[in-house]
NUFISE-529296 format. One record per residue (C-alpha): x, z, y; residue number from 1; residue in three letters. Coordinates in steps of 0.5 Angstrom, whole numbers. Layout:
N
(pt (X Z Y) NUM "ALA"),
...
END
This chain:
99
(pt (-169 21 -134) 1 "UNK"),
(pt (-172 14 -131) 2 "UNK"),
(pt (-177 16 -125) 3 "UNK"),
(pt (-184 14 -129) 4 "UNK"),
(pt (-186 12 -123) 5 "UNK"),
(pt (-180 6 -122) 6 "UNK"),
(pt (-181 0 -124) 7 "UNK"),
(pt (-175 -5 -127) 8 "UNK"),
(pt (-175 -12 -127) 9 "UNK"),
(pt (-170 -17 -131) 10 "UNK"),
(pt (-171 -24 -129) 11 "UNK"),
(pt (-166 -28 -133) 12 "UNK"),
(pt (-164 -36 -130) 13 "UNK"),
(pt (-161 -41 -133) 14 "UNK"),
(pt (-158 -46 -127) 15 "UNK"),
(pt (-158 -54 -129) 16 "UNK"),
(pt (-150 -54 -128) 17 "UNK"),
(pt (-149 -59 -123) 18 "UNK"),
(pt (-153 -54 -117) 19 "UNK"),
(pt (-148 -48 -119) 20 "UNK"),
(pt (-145 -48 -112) 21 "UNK"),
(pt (-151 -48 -108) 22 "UNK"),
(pt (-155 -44 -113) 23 "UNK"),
(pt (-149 -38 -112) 24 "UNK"),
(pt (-150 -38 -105) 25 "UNK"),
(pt (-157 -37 -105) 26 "UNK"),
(pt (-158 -32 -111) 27 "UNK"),
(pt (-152 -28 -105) 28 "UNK"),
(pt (-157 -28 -99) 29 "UNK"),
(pt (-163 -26 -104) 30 "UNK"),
(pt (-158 -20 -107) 31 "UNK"),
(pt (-156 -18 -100) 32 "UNK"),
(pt (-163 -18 -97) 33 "UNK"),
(pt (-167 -15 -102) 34 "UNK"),
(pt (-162 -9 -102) 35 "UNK"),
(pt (-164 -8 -95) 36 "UNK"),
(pt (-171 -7 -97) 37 "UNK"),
(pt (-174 1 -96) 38 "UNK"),
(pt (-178 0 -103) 39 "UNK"),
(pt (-172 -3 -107) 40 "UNK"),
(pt (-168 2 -111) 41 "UNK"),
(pt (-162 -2 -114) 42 "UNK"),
(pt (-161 -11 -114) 43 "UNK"),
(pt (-156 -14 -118) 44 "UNK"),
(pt (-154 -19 -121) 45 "UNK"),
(pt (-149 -21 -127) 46 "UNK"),
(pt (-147 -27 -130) 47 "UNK"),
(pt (-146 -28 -137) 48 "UNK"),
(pt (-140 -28 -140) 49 "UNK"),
(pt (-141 -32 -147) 50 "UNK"),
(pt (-145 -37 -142) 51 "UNK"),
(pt (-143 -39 -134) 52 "UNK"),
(pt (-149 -42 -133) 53 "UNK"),
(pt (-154 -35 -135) 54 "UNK"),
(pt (-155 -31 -129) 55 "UNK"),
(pt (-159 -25 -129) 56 "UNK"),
(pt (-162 -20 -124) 57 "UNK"),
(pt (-164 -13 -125) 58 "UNK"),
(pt (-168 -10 -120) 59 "UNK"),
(pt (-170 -2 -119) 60 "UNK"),
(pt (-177 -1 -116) 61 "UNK"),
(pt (-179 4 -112) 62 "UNK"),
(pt (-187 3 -114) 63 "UNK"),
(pt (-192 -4 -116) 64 "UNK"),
(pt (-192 -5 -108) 65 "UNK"),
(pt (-186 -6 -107) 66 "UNK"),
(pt (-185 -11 -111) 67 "UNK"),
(pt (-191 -13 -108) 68 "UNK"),
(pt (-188 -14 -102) 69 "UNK"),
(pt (-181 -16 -104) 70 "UNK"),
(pt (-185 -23 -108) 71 "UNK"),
(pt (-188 -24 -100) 72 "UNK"),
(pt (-182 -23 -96) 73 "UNK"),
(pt (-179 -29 -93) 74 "UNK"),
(pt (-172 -28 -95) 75 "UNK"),
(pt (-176 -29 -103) 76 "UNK"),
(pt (-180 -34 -101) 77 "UNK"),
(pt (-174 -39 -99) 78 "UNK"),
(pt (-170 -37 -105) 79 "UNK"),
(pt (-176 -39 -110) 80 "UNK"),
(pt (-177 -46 -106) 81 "UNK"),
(pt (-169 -46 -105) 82 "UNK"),
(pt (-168 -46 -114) 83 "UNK"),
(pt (-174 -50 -115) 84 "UNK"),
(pt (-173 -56 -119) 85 "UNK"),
(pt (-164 -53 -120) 86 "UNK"),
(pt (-166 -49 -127) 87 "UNK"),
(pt (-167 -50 -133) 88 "UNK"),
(pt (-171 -43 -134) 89 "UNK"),
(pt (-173 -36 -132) 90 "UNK"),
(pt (-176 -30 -135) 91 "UNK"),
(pt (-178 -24 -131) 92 "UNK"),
(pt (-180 -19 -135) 93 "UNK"),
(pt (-182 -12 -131) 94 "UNK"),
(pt (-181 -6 -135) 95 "UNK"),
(pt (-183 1 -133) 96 "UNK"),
(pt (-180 7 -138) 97 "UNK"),
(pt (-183 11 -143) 98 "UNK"),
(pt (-178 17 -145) 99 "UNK"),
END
């Protein structure tokens, strides 16, 4: 079973088309950085099969305070101001288990 305590977010992104190339070398760096964090558990992301421009993260976090300071550090920031205005939305829901 899950550690109760974790904490799971499910970020989904679809990119404008046209920033495809840009926006995969970000969501890299953001990936590659995050894992290095002491609170992160897992930090993926995957494509979508049936839909190119659908990319999804699926995070595992140790604790509320790691998400915390993941929000704050610097190689998040700059992917937030890196994607703005280059996606036609995204959802982040955070999710802690049950049973």
């Amino acid at each position: 079973m899950a550690n109760e305590n974790e904490l799971r977010i499910v970020a989904a992104v679809i990119i404008k088309p046209e920033h495809k190339e840009e926006l995969l070398k970000i969501f890299q760096e953001v990936v590659k950085e995050t894992r290095k964090e002491e609170g992160n558990v897992s930090y993926g992301l995957y494509e979508n099969v049936s839909d190119p421009n659908k990319y999804t993260f699926i995070e595992v976090w140790k604790s509320q305070a790691a998400i915390d300071s993941h929000n704050a550090s610097k190689h998040f920031q700059a992917f937030v101001k890196a994607i703005d205005g280059k996606v036609e939305s995204l959802s982040v829901d955070v999710l802690q288990a049950k049973y």
